[in-house]
Biopython code that builds the backbone (N, CA, C, O; Angstrom):
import numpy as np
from Bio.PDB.StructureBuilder import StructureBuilder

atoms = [
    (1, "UNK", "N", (100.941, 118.306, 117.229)),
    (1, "UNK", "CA", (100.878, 118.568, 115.804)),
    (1, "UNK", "C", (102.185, 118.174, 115.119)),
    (1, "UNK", "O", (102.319, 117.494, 114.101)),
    (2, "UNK", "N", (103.096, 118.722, 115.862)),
    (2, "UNK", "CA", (104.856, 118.246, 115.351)),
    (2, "UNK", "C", (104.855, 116.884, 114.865)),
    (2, "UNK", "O", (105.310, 116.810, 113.724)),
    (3, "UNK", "N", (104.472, 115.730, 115.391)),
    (3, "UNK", "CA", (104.840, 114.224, 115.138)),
    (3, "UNK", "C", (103.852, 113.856, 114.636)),
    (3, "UNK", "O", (103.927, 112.640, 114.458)),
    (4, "UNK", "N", (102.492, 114.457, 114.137)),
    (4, "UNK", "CA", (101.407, 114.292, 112.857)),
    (4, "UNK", "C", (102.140, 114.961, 111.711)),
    (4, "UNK", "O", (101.947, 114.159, 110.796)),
    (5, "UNK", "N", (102.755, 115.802, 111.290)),
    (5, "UNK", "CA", (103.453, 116.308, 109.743)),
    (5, "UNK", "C", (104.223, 115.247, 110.002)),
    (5, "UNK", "O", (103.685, 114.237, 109.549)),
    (6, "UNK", "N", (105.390, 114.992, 110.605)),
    (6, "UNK", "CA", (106.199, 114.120, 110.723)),
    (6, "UNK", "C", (106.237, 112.654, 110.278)),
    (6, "UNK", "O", (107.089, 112.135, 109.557)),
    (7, "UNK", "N", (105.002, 111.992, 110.919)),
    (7, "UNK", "CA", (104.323, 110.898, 110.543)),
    (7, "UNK", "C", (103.856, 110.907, 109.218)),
    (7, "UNK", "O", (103.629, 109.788, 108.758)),
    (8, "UNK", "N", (103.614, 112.039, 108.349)),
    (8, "UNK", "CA", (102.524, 112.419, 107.759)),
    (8, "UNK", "C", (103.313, 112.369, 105.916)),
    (8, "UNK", "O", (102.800, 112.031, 104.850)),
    (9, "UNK", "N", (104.692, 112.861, 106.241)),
    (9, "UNK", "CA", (105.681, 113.398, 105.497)),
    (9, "UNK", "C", (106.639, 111.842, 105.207)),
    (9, "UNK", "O", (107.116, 111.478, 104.131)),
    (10, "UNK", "N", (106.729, 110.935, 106.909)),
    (10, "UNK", "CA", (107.333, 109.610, 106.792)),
    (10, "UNK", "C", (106.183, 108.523, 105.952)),
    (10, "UNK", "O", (106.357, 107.395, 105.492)),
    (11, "UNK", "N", (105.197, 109.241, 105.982)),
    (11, "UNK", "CA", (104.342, 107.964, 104.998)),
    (11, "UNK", "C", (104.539, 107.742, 103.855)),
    (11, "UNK", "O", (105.017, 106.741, 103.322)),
    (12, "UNK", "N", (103.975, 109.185, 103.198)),
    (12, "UNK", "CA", (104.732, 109.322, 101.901)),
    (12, "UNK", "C", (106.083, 109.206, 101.335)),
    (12, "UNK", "O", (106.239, 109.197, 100.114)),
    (13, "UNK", "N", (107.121, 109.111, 102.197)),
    (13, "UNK", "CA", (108.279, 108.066, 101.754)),
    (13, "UNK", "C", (108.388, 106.929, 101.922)),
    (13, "UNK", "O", (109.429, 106.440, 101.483)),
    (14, "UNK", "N", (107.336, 105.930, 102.659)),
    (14, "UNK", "CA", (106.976, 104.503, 103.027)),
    (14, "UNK", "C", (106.160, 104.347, 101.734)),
    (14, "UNK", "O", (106.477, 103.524, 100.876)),
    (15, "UNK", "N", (105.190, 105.091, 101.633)),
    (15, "UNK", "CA", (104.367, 105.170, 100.494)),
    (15, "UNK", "C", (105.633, 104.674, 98.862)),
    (15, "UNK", "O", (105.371, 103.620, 98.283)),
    (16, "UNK", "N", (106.415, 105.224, 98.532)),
    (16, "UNK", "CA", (107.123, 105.503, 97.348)),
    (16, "UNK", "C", (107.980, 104.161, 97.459)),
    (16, "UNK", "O", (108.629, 103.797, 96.479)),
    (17, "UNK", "N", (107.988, 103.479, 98.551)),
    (17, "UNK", "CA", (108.566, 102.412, 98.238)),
    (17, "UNK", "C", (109.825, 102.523, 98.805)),
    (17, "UNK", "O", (110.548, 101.527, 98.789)),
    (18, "UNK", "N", (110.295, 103.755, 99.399)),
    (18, "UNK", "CA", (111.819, 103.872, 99.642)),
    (18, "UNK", "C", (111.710, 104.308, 101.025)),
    (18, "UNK", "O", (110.784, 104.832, 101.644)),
    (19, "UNK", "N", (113.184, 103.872, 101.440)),
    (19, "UNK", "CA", (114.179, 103.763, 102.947)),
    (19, "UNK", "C", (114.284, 105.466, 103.454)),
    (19, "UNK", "O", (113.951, 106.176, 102.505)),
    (20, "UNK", "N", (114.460, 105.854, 104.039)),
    (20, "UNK", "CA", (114.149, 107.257, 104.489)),
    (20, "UNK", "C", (115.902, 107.577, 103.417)),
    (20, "UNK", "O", (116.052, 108.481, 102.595)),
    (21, "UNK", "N", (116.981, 106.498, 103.819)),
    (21, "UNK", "CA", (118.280, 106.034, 103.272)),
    (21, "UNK", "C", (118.422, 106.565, 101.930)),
    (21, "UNK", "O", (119.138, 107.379, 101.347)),
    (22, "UNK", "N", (117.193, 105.570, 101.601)),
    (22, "UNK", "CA", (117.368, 106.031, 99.782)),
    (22, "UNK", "C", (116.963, 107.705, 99.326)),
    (22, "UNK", "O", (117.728, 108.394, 98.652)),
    (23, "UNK", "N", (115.515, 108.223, 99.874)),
    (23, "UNK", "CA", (115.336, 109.693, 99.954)),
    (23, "UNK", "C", (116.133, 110.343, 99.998)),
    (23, "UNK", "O", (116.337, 111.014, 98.986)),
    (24, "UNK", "N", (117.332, 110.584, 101.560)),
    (24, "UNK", "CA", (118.387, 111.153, 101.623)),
    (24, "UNK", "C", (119.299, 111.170, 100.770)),
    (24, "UNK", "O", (119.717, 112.262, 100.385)),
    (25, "UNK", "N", (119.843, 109.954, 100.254)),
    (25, "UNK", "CA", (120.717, 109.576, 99.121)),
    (25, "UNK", "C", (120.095, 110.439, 97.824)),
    (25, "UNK", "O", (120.904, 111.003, 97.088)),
    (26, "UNK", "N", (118.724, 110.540, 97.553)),
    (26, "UNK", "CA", (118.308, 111.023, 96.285)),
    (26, "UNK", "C", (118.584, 112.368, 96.413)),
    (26, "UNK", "O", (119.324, 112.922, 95.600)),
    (27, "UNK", "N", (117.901, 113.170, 97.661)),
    (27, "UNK", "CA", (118.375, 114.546, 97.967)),
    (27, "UNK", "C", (119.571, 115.097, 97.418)),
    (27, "UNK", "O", (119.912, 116.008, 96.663)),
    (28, "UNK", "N", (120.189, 113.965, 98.260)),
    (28, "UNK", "CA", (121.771, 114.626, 98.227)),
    (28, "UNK", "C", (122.490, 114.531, 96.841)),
    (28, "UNK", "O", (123.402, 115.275, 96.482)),
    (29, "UNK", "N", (121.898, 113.412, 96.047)),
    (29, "UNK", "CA", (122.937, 113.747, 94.393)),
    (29, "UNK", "C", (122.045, 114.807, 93.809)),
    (29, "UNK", "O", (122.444, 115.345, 92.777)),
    (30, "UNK", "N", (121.252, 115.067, 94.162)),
    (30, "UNK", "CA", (119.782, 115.865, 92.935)),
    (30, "UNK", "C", (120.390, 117.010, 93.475)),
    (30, "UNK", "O", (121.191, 117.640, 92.785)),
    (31, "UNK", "N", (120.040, 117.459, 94.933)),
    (31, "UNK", "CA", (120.041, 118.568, 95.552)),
    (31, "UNK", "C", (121.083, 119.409, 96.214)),
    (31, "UNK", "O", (120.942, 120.583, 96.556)),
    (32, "UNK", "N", (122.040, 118.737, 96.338)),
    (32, "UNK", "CA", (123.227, 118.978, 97.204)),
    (32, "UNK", "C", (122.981, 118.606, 98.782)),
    (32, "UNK", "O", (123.840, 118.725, 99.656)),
    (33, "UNK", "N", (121.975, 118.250, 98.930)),
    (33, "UNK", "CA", (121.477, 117.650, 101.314)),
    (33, "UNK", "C", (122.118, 117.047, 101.410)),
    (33, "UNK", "O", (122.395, 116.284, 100.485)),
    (34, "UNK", "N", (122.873, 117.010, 102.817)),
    (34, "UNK", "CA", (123.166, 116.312, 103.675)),
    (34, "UNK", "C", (122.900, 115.348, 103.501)),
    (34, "UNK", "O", (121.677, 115.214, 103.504)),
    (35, "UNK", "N", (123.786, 113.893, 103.208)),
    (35, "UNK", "CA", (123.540, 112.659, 103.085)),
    (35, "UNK", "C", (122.911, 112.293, 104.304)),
    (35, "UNK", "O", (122.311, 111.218, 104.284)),
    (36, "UNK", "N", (122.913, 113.109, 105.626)),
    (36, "UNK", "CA", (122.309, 112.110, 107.012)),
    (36, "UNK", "C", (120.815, 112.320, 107.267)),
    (36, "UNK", "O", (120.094, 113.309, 107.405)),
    (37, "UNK", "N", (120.580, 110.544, 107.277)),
    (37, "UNK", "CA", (119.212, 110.618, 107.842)),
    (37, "UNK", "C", (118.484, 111.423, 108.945)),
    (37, "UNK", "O", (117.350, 111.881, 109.085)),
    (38, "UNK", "N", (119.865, 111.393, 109.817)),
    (38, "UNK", "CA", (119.473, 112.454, 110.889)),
    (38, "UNK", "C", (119.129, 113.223, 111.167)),
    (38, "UNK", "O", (118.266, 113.420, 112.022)),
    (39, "UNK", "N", (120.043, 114.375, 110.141)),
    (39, "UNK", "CA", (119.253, 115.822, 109.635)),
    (39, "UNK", "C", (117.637, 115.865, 108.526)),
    (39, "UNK", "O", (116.791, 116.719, 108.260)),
    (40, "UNK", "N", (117.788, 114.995, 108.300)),
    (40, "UNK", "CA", (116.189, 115.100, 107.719)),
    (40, "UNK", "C", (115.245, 114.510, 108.345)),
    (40, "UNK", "O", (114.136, 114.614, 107.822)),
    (41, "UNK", "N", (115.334, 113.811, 109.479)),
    (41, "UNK", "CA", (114.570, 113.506, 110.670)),
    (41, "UNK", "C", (114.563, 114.669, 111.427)),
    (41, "UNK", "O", (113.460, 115.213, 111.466)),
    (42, "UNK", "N", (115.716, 115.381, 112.220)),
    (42, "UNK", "CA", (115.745, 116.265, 112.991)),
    (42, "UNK", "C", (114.748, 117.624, 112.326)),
    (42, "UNK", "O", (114.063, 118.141, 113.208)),
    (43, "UNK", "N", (114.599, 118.178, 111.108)),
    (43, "UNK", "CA", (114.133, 118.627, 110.574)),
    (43, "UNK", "C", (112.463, 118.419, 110.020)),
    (43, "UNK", "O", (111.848, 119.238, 109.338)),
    (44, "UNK", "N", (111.945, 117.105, 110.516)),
    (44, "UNK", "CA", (111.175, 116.653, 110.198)),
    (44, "UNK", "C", (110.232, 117.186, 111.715)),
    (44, "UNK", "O", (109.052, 117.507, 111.857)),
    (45, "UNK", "N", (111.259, 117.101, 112.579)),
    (45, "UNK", "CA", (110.934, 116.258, 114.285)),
    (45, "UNK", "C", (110.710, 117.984, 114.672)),
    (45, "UNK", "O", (109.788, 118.317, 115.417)),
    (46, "UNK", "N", (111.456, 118.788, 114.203)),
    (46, "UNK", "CA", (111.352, 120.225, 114.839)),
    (46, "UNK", "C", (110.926, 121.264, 113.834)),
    (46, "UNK", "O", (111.157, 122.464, 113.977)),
    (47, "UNK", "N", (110.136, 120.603, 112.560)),
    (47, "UNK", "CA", (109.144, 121.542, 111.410)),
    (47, "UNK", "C", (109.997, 122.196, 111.212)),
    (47, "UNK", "O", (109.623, 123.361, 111.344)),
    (48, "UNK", "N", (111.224, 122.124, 110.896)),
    (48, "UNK", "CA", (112.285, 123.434, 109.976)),
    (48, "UNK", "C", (112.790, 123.255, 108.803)),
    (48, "UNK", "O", (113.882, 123.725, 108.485)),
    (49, "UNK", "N", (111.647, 122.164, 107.594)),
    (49, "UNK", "CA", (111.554, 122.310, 106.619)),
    (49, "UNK", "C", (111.733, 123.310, 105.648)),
    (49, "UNK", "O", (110.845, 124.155, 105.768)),
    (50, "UNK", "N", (112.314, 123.497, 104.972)),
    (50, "UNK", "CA", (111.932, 124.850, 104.510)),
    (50, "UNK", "C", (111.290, 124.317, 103.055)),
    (50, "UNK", "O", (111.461, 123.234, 102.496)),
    (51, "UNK", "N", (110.433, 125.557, 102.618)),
    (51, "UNK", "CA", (109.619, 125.354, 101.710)),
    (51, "UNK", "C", (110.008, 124.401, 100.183)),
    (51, "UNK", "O", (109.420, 123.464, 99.643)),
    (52, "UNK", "N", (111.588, 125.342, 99.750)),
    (52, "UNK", "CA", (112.258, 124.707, 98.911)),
    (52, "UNK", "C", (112.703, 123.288, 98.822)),
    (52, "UNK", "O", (112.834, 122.546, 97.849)),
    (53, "UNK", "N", (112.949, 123.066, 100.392)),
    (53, "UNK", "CA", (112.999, 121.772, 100.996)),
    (53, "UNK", "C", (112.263, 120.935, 100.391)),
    (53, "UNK", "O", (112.552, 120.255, 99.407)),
    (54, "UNK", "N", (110.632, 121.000, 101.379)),
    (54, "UNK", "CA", (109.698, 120.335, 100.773)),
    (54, "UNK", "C", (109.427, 119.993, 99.096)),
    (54, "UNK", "O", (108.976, 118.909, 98.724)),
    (55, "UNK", "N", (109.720, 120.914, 98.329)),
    (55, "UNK", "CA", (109.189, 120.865, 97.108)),
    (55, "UNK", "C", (110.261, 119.758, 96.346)),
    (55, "UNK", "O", (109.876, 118.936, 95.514)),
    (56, "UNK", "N", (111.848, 119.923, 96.851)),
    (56, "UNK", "CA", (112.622, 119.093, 96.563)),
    (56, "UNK", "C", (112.518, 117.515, 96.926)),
    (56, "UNK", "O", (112.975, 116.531, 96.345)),
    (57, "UNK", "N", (111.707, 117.653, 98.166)),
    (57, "UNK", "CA", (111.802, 116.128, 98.906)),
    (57, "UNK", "C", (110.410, 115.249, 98.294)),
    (57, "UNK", "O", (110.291, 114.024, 98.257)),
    (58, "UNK", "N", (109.381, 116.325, 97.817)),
    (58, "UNK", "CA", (108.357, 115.717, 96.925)),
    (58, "UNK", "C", (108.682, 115.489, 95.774)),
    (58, "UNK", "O", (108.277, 114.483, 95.190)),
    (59, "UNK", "N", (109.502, 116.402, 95.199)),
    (59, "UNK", "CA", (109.772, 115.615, 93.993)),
    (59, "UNK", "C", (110.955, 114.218, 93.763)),
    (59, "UNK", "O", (111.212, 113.542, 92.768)),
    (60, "UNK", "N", (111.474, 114.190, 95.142)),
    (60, "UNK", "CA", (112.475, 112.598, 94.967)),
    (60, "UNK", "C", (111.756, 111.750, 95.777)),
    (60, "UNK", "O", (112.254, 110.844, 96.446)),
    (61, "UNK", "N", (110.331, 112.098, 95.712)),
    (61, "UNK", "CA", (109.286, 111.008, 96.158)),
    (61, "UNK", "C", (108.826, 111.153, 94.793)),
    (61, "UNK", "O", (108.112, 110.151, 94.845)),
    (62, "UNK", "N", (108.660, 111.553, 93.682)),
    (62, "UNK", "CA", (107.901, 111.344, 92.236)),
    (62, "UNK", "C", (106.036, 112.346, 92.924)),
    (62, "UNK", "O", (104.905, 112.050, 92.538)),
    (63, "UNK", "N", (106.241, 112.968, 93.500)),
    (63, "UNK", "CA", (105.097, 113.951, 93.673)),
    (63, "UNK", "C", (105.306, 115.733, 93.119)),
    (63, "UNK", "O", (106.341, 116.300, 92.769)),
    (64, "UNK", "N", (104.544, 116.024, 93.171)),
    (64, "UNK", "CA", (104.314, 117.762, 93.277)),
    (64, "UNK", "C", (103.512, 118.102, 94.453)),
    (64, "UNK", "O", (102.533, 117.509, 94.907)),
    (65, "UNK", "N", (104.324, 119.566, 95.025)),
    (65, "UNK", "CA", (103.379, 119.954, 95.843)),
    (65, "UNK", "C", (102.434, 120.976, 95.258)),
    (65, "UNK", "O", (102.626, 121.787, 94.352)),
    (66, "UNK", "N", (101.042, 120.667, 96.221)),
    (66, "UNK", "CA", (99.806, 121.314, 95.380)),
    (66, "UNK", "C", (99.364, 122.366, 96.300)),
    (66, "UNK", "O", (99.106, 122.092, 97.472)),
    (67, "UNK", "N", (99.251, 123.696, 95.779)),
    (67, "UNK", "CA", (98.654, 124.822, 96.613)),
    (67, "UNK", "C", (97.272, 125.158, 96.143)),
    (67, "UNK", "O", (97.119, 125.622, 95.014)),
    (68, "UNK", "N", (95.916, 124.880, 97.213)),
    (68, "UNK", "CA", (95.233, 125.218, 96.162)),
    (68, "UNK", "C", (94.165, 127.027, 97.068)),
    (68, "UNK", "O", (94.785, 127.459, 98.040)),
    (69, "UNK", "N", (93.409, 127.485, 96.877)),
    (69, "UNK", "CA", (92.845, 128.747, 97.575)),
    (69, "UNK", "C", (91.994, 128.232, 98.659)),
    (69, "UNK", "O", (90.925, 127.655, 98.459)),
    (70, "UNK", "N", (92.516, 128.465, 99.833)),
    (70, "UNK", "CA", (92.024, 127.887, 101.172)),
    (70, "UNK", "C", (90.618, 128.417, 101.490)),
    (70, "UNK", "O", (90.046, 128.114, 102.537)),
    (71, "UNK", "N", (90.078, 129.215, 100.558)),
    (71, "UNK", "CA", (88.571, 129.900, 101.175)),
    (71, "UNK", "C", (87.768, 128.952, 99.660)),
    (71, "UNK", "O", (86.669, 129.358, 99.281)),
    (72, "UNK", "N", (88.394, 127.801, 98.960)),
    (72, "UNK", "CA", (87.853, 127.201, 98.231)),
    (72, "UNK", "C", (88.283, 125.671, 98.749)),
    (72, "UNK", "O", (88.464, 124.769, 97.931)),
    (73, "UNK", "N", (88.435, 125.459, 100.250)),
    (73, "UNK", "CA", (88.752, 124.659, 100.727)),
    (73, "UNK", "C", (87.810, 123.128, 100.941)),
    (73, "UNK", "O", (88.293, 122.078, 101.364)),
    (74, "UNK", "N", (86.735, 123.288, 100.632)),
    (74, "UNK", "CA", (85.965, 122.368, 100.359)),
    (74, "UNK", "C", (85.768, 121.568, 99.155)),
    (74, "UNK", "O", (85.052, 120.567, 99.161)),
    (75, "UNK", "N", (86.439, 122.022, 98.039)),
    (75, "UNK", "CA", (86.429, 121.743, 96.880)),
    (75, "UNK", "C", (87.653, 120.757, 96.883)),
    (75, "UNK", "O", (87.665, 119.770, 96.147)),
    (76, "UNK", "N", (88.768, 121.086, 97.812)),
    (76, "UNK", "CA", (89.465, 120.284, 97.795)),
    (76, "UNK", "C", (90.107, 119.280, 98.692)),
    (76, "UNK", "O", (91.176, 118.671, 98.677)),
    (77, "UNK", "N", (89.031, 119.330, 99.505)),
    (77, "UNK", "CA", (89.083, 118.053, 100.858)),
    (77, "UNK", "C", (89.749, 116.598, 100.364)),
    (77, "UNK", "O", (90.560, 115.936, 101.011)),
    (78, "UNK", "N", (89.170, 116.257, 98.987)),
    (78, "UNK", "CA", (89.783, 114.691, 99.324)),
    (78, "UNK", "C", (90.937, 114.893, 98.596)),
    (78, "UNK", "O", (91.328, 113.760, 98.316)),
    (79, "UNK", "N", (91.443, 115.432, 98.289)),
    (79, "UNK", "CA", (93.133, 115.757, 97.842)),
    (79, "UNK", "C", (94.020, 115.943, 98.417)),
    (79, "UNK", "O", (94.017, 116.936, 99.145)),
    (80, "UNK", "N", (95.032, 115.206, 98.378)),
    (80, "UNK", "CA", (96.527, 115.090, 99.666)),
    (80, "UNK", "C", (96.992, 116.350, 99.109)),
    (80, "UNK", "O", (96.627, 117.008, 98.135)),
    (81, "UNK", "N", (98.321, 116.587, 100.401)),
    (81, "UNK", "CA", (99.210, 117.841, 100.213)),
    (81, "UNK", "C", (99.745, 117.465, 99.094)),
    (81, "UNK", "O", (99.679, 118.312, 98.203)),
    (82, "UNK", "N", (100.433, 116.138, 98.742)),
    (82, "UNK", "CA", (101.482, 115.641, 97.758)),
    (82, "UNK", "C", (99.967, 115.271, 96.727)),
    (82, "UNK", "O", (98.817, 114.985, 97.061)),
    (83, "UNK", "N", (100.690, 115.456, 95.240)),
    (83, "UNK", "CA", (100.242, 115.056, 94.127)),
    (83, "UNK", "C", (101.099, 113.936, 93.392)),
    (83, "UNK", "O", (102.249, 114.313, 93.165)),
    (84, "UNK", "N", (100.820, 112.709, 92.991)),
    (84, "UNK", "CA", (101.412, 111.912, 92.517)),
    (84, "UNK", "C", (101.786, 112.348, 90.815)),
    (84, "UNK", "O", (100.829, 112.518, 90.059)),
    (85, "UNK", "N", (103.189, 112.510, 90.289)),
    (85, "UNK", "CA", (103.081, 112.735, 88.949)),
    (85, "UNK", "C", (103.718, 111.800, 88.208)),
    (85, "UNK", "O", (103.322, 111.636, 87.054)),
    (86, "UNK", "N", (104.743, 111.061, 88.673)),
    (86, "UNK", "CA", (105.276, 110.192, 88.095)),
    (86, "UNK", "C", (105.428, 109.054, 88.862)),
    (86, "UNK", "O", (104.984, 108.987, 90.008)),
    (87, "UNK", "N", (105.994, 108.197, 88.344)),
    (87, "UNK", "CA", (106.081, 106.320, 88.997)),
    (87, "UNK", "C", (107.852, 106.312, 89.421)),
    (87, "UNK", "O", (108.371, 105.298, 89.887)),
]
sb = StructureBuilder()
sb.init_structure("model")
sb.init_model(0)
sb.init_chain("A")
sb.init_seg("    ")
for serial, (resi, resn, name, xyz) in enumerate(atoms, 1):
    if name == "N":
        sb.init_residue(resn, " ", resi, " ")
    sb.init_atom(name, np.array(xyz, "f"), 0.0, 1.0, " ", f" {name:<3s}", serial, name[0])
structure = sb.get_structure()
């Protein structure tokens, strides 16, 4: 399961057009992260994302993350975790 989020999380920054390089770089002036790719791989590689994390790393991909009620989970099958909001 570990290297499916992983894969899953590296698309959507393949997706946006950008270097895992440039992400990190965006993190780090927006957010204060660690400029190293490493740590956001290593973090990727051992799920210790943290939530705030995520929400930061979707939005310097130009997404939102979307929560929607999991016992209305059929309603929202063809919808990714990430929401595209801006270009």
């Amino acid at each position: 399961m570990k290297s499916n989020l992983r894969n899953e999380i590296k698309s959507y920054i393949v997706r946006s057009g950008c270097t895992m390089q440039e992400v990190v770089d965006q993190l780090s002036e927006d957010y204060g992260w660690s400029d190293s790719v490493s740590n956001l791989s290593n973090k990727l590689q051992r799920e210790s994302l943290r939530y705030v994390e995520a929400v930061q790393l979707a939005d310097a991909l130009g997404y939102d993350l979307v929560c929607y009620n999991a016992n209305r989970r059929e309603e929202h099958a063809s919808q990714a975790c990430f929401s595209r909001t801006h270009a």
